[in-house]
One Martini backbone bead per residue (centre of mass of N, CA, C, O) as a GRO file, in nm:
protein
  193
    1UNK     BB    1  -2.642 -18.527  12.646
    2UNK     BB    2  -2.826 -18.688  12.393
    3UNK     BB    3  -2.989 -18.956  12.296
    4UNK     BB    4  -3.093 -19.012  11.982
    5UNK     BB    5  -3.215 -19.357  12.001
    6UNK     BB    6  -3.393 -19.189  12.252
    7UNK     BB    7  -3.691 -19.135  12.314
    8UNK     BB    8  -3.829 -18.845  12.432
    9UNK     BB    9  -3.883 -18.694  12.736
   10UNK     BB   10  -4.106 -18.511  12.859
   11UNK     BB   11  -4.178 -18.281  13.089
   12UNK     BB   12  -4.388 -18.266  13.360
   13UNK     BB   13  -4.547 -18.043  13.503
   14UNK     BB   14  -4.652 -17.895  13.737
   15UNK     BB   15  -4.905 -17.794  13.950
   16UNK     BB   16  -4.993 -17.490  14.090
   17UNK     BB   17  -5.077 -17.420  14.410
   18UNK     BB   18  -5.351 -17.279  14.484
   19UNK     BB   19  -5.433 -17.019  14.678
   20UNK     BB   20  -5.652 -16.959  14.981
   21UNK     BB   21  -5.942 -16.791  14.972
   22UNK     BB   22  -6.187 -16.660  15.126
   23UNK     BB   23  -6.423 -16.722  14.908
   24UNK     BB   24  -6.337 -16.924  14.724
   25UNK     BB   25  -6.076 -17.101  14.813
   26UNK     BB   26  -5.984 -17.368  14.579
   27UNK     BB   27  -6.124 -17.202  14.336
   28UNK     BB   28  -6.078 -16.988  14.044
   29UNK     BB   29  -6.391 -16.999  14.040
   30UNK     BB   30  -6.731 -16.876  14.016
   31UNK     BB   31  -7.074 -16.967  13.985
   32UNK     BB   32  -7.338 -16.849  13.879
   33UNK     BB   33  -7.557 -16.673  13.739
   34UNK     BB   34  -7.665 -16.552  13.480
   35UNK     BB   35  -7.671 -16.262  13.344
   36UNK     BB   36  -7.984 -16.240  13.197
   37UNK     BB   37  -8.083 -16.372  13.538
   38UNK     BB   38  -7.966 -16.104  13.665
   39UNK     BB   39  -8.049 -15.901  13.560
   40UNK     BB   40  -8.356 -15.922  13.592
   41UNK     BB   41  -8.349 -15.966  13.889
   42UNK     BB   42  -8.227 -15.704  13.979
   43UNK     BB   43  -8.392 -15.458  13.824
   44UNK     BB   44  -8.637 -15.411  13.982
   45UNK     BB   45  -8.512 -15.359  14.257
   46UNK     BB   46  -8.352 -15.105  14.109
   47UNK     BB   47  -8.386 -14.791  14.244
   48UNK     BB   48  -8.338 -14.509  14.186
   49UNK     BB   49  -8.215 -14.214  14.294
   50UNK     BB   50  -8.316 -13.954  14.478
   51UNK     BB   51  -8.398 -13.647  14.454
   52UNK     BB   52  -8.261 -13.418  14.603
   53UNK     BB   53  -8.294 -13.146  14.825
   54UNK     BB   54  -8.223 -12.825  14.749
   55UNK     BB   55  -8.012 -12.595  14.911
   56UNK     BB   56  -7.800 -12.348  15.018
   57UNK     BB   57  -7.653 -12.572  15.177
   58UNK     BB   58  -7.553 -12.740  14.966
   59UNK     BB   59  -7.360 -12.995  14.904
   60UNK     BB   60  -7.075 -13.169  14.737
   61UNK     BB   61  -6.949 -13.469  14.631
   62UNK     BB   62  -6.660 -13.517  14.481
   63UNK     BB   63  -6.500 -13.816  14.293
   64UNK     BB   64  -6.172 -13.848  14.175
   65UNK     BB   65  -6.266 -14.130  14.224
   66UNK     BB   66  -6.327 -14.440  14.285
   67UNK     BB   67  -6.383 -14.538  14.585
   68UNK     BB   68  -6.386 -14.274  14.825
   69UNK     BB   69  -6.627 -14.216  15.008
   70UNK     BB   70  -6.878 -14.067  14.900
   71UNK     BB   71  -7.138 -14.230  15.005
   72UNK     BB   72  -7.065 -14.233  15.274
   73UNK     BB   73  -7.022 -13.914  15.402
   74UNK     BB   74  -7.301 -13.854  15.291
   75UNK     BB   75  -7.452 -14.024  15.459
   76UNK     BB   76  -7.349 -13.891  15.730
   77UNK     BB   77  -7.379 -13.602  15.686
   78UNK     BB   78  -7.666 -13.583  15.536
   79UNK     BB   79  -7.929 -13.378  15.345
   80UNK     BB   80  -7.668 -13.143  15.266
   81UNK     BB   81  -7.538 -13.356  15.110
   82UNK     BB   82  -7.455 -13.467  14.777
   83UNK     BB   83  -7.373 -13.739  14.587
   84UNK     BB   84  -7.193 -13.678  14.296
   85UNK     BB   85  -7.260 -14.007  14.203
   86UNK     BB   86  -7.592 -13.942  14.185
   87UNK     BB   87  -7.584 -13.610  14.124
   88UNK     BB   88  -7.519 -13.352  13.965
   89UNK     BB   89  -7.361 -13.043  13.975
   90UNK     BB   90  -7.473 -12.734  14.028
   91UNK     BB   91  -7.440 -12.469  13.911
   92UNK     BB   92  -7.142 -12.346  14.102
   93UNK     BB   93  -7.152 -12.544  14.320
   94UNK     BB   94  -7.048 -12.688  14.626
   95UNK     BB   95  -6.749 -12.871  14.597
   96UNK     BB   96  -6.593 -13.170  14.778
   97UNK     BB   97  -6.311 -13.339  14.722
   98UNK     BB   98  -6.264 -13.674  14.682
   99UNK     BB   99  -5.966 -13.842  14.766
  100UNK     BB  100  -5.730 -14.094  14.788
  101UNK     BB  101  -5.402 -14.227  14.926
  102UNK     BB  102  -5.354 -14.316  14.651
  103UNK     BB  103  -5.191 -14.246  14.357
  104UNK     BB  104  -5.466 -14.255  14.180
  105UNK     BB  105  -5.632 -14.060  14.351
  106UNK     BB  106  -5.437 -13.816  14.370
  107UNK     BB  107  -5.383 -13.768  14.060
  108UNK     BB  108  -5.717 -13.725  14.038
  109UNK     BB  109  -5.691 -13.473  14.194
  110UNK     BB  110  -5.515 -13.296  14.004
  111UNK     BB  111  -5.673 -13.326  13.742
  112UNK     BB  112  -5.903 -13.179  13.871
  113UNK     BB  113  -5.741 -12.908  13.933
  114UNK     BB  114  -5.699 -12.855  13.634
  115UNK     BB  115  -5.977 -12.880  13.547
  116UNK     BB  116  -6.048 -12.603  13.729
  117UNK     BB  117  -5.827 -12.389  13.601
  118UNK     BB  118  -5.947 -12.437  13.315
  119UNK     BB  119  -6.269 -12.409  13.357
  120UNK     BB  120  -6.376 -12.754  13.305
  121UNK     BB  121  -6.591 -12.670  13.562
  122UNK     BB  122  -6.938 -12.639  13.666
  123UNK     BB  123  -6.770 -12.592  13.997
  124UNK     BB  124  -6.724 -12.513  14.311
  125UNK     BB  125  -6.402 -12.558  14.454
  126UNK     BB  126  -6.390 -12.571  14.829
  127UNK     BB  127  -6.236 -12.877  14.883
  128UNK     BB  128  -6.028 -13.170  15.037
  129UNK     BB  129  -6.042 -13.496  15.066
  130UNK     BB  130  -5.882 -13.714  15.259
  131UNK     BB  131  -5.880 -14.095  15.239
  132UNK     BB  132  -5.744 -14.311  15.399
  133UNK     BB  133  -5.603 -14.651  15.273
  134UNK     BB  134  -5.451 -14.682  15.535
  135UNK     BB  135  -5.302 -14.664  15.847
  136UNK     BB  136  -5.031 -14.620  15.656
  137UNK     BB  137  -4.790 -14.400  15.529
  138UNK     BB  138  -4.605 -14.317  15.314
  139UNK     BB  139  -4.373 -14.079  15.227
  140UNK     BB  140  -4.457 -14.060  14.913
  141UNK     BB  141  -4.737 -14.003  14.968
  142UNK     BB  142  -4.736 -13.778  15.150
  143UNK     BB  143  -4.581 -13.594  14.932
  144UNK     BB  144  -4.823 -13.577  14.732
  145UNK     BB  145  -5.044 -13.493  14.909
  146UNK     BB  146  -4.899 -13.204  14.964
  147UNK     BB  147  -4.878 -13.145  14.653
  148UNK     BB  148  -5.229 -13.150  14.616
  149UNK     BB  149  -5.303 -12.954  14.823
  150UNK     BB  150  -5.150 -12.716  14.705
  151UNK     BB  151  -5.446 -12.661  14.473
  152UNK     BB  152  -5.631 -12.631  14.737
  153UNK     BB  153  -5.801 -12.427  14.971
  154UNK     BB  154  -5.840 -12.687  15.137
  155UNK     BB  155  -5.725 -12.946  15.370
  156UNK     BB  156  -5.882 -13.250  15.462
  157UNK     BB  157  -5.882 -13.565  15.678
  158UNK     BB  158  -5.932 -13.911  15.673
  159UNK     BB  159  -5.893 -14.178  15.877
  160UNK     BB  160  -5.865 -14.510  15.889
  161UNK     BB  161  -6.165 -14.700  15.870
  162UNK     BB  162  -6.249 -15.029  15.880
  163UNK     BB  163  -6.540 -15.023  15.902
  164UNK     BB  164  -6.637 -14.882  15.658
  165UNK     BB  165  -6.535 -15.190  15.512
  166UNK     BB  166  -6.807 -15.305  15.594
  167UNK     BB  167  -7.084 -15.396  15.654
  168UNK     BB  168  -7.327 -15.176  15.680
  169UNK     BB  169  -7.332 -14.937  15.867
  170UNK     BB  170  -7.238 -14.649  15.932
  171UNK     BB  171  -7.032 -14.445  16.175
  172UNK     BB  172  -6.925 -14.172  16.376
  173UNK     BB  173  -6.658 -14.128  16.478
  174UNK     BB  174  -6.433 -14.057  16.743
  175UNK     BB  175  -6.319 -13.830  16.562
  176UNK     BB  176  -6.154 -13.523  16.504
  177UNK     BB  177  -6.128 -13.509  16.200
  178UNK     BB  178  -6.376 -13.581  16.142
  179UNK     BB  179  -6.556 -13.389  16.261
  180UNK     BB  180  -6.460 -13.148  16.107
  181UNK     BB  181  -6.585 -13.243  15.827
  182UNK     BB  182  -6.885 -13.257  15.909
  183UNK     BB  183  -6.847 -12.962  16.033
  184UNK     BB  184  -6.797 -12.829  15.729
  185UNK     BB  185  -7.052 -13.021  15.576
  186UNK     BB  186  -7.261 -12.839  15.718
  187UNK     BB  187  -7.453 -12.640  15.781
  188UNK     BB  188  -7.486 -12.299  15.818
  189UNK     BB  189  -7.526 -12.056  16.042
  190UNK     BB  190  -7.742 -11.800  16.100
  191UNK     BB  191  -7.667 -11.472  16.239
  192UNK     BB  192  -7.790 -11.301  16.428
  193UNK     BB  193  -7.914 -10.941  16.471
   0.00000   0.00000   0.00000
């Protein structure tokens, strides 16, 4: 029970210590650049990708969904094959949809089976690429996974590869996993006659 008589004293907060992030340190955010004076720099910097060379053997890599590694993919595959988010795919074209083993990548990978099923792709799938993005995959992850494989043609898997997330150059591992994929996306040799 509190006294009428006495003014009340509200308890002071205390400050909750955040904790130490590595970019950022104890600071709750960084400032940079103001944004019209960095969009101006580096405007001038990003060109264009370059228009693919499109042959009969060409294939494309669609990622379910952002950051799955479509871009490390095509470009350790080589000039056969196009990545799907930086130029459409074309018409009828082969392509091998790229999806994380993460329950929104799996999901997207589905919505896109779906939307192939209904028409509403105008891209030959020809297999799903699962990309795990961690080194174990819990048990609900890997059900899901064999749920979302069973309405694609073919799925290969690529497992988690931590180099692939640092900078720098990607390298393709001597895993054979891996090794699979490359030759799957691979052109295909003409058998001599």
């Amino acid at each position: 029970m509190t006294n009428p008589f006495l003014p009340t004293v509200e308890a002071e907060e205390v400050p909750q210590e955040i904790d130490t992030d590595p970019i950022l340190g104890n600071a709750a955010e960084l400032t940079g650049l103001g944004a019209p004076r960095m969009a101006r720099d580096i405007a001038s910097a990003a060109a264009a990708p370059p228009a693919p060379s499109i042959t009969a053997d060409s294939v494309w890599l669609v990622g379910a969904s952002g950051g799955v590694g479509v871009s490390t993919l095509a470009q350790l595959a080589g000039d056969s094959v196009v990545d799907g988010g930086l130029h459409e795919p074309a018409w009828q074209a082969p392509v091998y949809v790229v999806a994380s083993t993460h329950p929104a990548g799996l999901e997207a990978a589905g919505e896109l089976a779906r939307a192939n099923a209904r028409g509403d792709v105008a891209y030959d799938i020809r297999a799903l690429i699962l990309v795990h993005d961690r080194p174990k995959l819990s048990r609900a992850t890997v059900q899901l996974a064999k749920q979302i494989s069973g309405v694609y043609p073919r799925t290969m898997t690529v497992p988690f590869i931590p180099a692939w997330r640092e900078p720098g150059t990607p390298e393709i591992p001597r895993n054979v996993r891996v090794q699979l994929v490359m030759a799957a996306l691979a052109p295909k040799r003409k058998k001599k006659s």
